[in-house]
C-alpha positions in Angstrom: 87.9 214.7 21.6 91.2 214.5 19.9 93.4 217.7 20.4 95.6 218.2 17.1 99.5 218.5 18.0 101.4 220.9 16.2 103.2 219.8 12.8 106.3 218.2 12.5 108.7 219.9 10.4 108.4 217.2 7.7 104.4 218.2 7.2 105.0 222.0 7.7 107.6 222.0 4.5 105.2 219.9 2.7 102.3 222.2 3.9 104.3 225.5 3.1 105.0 223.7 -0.8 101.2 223.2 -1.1 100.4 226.6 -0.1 103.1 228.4 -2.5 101.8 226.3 -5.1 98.5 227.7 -4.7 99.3 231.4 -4.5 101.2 232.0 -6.8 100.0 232.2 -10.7 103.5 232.1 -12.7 103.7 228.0 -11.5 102.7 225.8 -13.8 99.1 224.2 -13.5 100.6 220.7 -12.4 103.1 219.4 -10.4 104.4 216.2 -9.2 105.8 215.3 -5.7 105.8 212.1 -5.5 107.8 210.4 -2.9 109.2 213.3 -1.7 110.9 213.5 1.5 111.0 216.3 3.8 114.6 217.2 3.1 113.7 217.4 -0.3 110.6 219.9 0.5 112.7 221.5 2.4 114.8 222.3 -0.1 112.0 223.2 -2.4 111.3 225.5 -0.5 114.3 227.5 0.2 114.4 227.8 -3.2 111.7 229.9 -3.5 113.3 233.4 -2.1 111.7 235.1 0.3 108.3 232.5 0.3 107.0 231.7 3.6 104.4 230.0 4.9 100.7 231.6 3.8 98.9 233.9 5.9 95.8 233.8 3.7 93.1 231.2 4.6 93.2 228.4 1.5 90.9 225.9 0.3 91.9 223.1 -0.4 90.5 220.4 -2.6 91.7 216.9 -1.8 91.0 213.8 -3.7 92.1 210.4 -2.4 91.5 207.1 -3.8 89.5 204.7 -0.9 90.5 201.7 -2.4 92.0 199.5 0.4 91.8 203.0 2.5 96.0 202.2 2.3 96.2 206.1 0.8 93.4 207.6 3.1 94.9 206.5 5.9 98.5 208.5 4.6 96.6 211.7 3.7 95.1 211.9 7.2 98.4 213.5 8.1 98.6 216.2 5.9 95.1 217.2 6.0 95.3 218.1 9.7 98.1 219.8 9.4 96.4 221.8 6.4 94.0 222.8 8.9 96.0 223.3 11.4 97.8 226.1 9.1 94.4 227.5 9.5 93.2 226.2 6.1 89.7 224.5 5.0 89.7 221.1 3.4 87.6 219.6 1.1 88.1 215.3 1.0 86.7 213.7 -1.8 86.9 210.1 -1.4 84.9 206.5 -1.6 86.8 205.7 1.6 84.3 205.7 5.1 84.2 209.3 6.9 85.8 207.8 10.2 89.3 207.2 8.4 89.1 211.0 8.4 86.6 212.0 11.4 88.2 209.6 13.8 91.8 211.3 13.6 90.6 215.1 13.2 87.6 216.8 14.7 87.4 220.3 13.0 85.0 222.6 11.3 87.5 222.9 8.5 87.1 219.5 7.8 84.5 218.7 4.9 83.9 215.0 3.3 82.6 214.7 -0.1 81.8 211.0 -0.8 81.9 210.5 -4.0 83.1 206.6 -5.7 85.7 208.2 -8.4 88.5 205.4 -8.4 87.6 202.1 -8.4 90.8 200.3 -8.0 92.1 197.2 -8.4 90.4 194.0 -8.8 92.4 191.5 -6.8 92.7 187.8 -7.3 93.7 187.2 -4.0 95.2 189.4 -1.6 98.6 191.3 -3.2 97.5 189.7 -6.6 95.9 192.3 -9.3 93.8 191.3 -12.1 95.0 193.8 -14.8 92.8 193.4 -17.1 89.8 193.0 -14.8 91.0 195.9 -13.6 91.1 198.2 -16.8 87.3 196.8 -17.8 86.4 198.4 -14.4 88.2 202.1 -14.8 86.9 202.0 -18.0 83.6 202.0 -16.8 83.9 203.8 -14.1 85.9 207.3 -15.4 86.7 206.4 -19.1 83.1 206.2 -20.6 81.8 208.2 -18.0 84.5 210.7 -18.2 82.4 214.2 -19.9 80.0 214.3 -17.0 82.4 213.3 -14.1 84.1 216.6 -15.4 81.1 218.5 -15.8 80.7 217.5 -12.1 83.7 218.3 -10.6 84.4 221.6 -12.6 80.9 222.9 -11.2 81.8 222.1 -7.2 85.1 223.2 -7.5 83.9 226.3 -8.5 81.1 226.4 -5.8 84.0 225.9 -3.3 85.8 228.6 -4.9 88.9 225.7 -4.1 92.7 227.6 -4.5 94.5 224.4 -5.0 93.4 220.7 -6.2 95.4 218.3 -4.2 95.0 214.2 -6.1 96.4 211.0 -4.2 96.0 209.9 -7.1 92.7 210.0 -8.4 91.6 209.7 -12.1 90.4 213.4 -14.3 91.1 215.0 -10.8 93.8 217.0 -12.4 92.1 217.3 -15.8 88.9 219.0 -13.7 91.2 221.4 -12.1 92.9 222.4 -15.4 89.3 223.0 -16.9 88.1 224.8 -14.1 91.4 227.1 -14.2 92.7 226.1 -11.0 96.2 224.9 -10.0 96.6 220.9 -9.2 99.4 218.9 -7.8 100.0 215.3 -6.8 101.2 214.0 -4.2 101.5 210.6 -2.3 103.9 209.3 -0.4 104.7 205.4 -1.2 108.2 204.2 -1.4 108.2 202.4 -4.5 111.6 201.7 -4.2 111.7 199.5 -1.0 108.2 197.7 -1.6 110.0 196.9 -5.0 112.5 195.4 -3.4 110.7 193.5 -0.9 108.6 192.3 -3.3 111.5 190.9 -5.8 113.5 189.6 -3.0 110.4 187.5 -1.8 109.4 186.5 -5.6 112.4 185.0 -6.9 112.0 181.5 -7.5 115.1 178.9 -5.9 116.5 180.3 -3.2 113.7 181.1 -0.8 115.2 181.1 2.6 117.6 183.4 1.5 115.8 186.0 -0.8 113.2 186.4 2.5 116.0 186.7 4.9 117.1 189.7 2.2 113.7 191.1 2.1 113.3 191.5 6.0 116.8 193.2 6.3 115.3 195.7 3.9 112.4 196.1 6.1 114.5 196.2 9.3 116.1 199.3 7.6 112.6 201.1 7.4 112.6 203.2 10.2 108.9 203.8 10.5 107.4 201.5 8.0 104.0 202.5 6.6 100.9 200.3 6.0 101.7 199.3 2.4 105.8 198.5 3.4 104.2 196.2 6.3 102.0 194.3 3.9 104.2 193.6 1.3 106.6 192.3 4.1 103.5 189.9 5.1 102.8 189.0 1.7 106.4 187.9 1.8 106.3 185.7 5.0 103.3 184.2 4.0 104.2 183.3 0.4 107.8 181.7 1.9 105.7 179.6 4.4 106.5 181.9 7.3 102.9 182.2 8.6 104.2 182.0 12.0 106.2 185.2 11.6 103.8 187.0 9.6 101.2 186.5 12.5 103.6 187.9 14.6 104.4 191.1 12.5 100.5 191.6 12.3 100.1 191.6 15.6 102.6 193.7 16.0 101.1 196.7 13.2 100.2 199.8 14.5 97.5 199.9 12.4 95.8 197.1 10.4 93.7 197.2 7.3 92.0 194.8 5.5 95.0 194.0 3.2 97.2 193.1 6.4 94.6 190.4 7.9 94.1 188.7 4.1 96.9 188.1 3.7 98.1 186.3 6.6 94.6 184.6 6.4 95.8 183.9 2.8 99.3 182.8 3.6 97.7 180.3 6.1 95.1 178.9 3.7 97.8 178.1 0.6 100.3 176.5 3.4 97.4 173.7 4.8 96.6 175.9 7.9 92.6 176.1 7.5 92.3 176.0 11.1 93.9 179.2 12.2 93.1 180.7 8.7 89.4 180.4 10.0 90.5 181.6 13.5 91.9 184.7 12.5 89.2 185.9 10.1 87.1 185.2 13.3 89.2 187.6 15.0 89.4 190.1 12.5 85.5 190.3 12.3 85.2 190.7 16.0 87.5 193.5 16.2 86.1 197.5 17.2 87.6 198.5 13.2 85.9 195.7 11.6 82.6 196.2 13.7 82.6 200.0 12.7 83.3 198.9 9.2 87.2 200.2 8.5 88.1 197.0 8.1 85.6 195.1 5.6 86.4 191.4 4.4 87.4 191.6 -0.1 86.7 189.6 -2.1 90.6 187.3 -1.4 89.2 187.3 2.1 86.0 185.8 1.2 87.6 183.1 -1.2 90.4 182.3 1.7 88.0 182.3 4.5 85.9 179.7 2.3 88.4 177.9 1.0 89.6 176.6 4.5 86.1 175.7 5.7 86.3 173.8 2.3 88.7 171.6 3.0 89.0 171.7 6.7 87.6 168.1 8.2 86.5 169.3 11.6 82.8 169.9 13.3 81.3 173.0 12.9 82.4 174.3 9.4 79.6 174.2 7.2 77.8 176.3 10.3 80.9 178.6 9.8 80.9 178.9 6.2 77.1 179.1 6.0 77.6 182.4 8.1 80.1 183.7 6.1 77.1 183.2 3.4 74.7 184.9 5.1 77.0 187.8 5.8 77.5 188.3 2.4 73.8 188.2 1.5 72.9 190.9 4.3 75.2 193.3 3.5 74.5 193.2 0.0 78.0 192.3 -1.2 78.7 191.7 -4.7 79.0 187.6 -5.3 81.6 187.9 -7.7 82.6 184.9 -9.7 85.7 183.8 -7.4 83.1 184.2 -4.6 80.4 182.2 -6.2 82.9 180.0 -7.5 84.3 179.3 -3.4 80.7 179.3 -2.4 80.1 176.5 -4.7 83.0 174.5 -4.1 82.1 174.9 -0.6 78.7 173.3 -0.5 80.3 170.6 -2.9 83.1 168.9 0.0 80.8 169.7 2.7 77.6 167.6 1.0 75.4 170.5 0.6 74.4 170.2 -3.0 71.5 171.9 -3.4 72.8 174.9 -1.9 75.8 174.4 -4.6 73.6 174.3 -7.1 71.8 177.4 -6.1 74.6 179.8 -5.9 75.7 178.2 -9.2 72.3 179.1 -11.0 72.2 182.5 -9.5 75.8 183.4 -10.5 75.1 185.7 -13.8 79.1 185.4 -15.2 80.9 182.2 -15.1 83.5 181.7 -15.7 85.9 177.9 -16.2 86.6 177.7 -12.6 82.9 178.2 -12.1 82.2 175.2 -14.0 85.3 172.9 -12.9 83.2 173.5 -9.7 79.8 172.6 -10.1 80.7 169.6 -12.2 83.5 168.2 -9.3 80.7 169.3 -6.4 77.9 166.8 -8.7 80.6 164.0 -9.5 81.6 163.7 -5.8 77.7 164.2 -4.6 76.6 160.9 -6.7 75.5 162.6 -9.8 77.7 161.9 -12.1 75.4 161.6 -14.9 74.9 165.4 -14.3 78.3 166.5 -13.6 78.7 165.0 -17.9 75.9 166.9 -18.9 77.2 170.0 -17.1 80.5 169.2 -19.1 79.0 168.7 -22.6 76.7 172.2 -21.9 80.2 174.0 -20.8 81.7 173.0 -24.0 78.5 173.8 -26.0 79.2 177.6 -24.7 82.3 177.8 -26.0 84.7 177.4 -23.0 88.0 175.3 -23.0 88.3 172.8 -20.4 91.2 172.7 -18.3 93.3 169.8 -16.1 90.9 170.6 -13.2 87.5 169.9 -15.3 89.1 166.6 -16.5 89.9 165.6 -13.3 86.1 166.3 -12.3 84.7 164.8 -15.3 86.9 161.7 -14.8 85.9 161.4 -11.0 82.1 161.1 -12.3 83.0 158.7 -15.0 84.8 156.4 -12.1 82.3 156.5 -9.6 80.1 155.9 -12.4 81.9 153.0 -13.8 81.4 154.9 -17.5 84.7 153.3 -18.6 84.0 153.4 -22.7 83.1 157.4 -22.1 86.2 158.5 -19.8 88.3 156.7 -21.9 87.0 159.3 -25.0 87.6 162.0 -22.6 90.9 160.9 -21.5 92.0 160.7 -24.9 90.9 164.0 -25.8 92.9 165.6 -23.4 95.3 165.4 -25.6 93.6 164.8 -28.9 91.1 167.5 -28.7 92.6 170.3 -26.4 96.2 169.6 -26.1 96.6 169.0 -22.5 98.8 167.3 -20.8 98.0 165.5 -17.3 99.4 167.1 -14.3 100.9 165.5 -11.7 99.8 161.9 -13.6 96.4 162.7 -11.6 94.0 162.2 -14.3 95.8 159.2 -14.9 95.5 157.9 -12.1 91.6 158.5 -12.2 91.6 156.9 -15.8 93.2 153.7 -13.8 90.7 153.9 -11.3 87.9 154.5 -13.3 88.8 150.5 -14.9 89.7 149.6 -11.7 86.1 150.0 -10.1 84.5 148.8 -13.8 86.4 145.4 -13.3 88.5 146.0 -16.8 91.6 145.7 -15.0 93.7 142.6 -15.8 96.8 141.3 -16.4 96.1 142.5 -20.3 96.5 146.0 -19.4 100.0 147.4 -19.2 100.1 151.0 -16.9 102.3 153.4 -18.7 105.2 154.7 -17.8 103.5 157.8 -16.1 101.3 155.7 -14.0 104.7 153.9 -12.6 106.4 157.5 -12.1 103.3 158.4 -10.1 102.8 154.7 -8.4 106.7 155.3 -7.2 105.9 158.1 -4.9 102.8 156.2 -3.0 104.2 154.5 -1.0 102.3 150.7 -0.5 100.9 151.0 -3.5 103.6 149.1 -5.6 103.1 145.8 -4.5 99.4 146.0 -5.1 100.0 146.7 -8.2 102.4 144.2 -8.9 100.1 141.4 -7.4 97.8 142.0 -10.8 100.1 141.9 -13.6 
């Protein structure tokens, strides 16, 4: 069993704050402390004359957010030394009871589990979809909001709670207020210095330098948290560090599943599937992913995939048919980056049918959903059906891209359909106003005639396709030899 140590005198200002707040009626109903340091509590508190710490046994209602379990992991702190100011706690949370149960071992200790924030929806691992994400609060406490209040004001009244404590949690405040019962917020995240890691790692040009910037800011944190480790991962990885972001995770204290994606991530986008796929197998085999504190997202998914996609070794379609399976028996979500991976997956590893099965289960899909069944049937020999899947994508109403023309015009080469992916290739810019990137589909035009026998000394290549020809090397002369 865990024995609780006594509180630092950081936690016992904070601790004497909370309970002032809650004793005394002439505050007012809501206050703020975030980022608040301990000299700063400190000196809240010595502005109160005479106030010391409470005698009276409190309860306490506090409501912390479990997305990423970055925030429950910060609260553990001041819970136990709530309790160990001889005060009952009540922790609502969607976060997992260990995070809490694990650290403190107390009959003051009570866990409500109840889903009331649902976060952010990521795109990869430090990357938040805004709007996805406002779709999902609004159906989670917006539209909802009348009986999540109705909810909340009953229990806190059945706890008879002196004190709502939010980190920060949506209509936790509003509840309190309706129920007539004080609230405060308080988390502790230094904005500040994960801003500045983050915009120091971000700028574009100067890379070396901005991430040699960014780690001197880190350097100067003397006990980073979670979040202020991460964002110094995200900014190793993203500068093509991997190598030292491996090392910092190894180093962390404490890992969640934010710290392993995105090193997993980092090694993905830099051509490192190898070890990206090594270290999500360590990850999983790890006691805090086993117990379920660490759980793979949705970026760790698409990473993990991603690299058994495009890795060319033995023993990755048995690895990335796991990873499948995994997601099937614990009943995760396939959302449509995951369906989309899944599919793109089974595409470069020959598996077809099973591409084609994830794709006619997926109930959204989205562009990248259909760039990717139509590349996985043009590279599988059915390229008559990668067209159709093109013509019925348009027919719905979505906008191709550069990446569906480069699948559409791989299935029109292979094919030898010159007259067709010549119509396509002209409505790139015709029809939808693209431009080809990185001369690409282009080249496949070229290649497309090439393989159809319609290229001669008639045809003249453009001046992008001798921009493009100029960095492959060899290629020049071959070129040369047919005009």
């Amino acid at each position: 069993m865990k024995m609780l140590s006594p509180p630092t005198s950081d936690f016992q200002n904070l601790i004497t704050l909370l309970c002032w707040v809650a004793e005394f009626p002439a505050l007012c109903k809501c206050t703020a402390m975030s980022n608040c340091t301990g000299s700063d509590i400190g000196t809240k508190r010595r502005r109160c004359e005479g106030v010391s710490a409470s005698r009276k046994q409190l309860v306490f209602a506090y409501y912390v957010t479990g997305h990423g379990f970055g925030h429950a992991t910060r609260v553990v702190e001041v819970v136990r030394n709530l309790i160990l100011a001889g005060h009952d706690v009540h922790v609502v949370t969607g976060a997992p009871d260990f995070v809490f149960t694990s650290e403190i071992q107390s009959p003051r200790l009570f866990i409500r589990k109840v889903l009331l924030d649902c976060g952010a929806v990521q795109a990869d691992a430090l990357t938040v979809d805004r709007l996805a994400s406002l779709e999902k609060y609004s159906e989670t406490a917006v539209k909802p909001r009348e009986s999540i209040l109705a909810t909340k004001i009953e229990w806190l009244n059945s706890i008879k709670a002196d004190l709502v404590v939010s980190d920060v949690v949506p209509v936790a405040c509003r509840a309190a207020a309706d129920a007539g019962i004080r609230s405060v917020c308080v988390t502790n995240f230094r904005v500040n210095v994960l801003n500045v890691i983050n915009n120091h790692h971000s700028l574009g040009g100067t890379q070396f330098g901005d991430l040699l910037n960014a780690c001197k800011v880190f350097d100067e944190i003397s006990h980073p948290c979670i979040v202020e480790y991460n964002a110094m991962l995200d900014a190793y990885a993203k500068n093509g560090d991997v190598g030292s972001a491996c090392f910092l995770l190894k180093s962390m204290p404490k890992r969640d599943v934010v710290s392993w994606t995105s090193v997993i991530s980092g090694f993905a986008k830099n051509g490192f599937f190898g070890e990206a796929i090594r270290l999500f197998r360590e990850m999983m085999l790890r006691d805090d992913a086993k117990c379920g504190f660490v759980k793979p997202n949705e970026a760790t998914y698409v990473s993990v995939l991603s690299s058994c996609a495009n890795l060319d070794e033995r023993g990755v379609l048995c690895m990335g048919k796991q990873i499948h399976g995994y997601i099937g028996r614990n009943e995760i979500c396939v959302t449509v980056f995951i369906g989309t991976a899944l599919i793109d997956f089974y595409g470069k590893v020959g598996c077809l049918s099973n591409a084609i099965k994830v794709y006619n289960q997926m109930a959204v899909k989205k562009i990248c959903t259909w760039n990717a069944i139509i590349s996985s049937l043009a590279n599988n020999g059915r390229e008559e059906q990668a067209l159709d899947t093109f013509k019925r994508m348009k027919e719905e109403g979505l906008c191709p891209n550069e990446v569906t023309f480069v699948a559409v015009l791989t299935a029109c080469a292979r094919a030898k359909l010159v007259e067709i992916g010549l119509e396509l290739f002209q409505s790139m810019a015709g029809e939808f106003g693209l431009v080809p990137l990185l001369f690409q589909n282009e080249l496949l035009f070229w290649e497309m005639k090439w393989e159809a026998g319609y290229l001669n000394c008639s045809h003249i290549i453009t001046v992008n396709m001798w921009l493009y020809l100029a960095f492959m090397p060899g290629w020049i002369d071959g070129v040369l030899l047919l005009i």
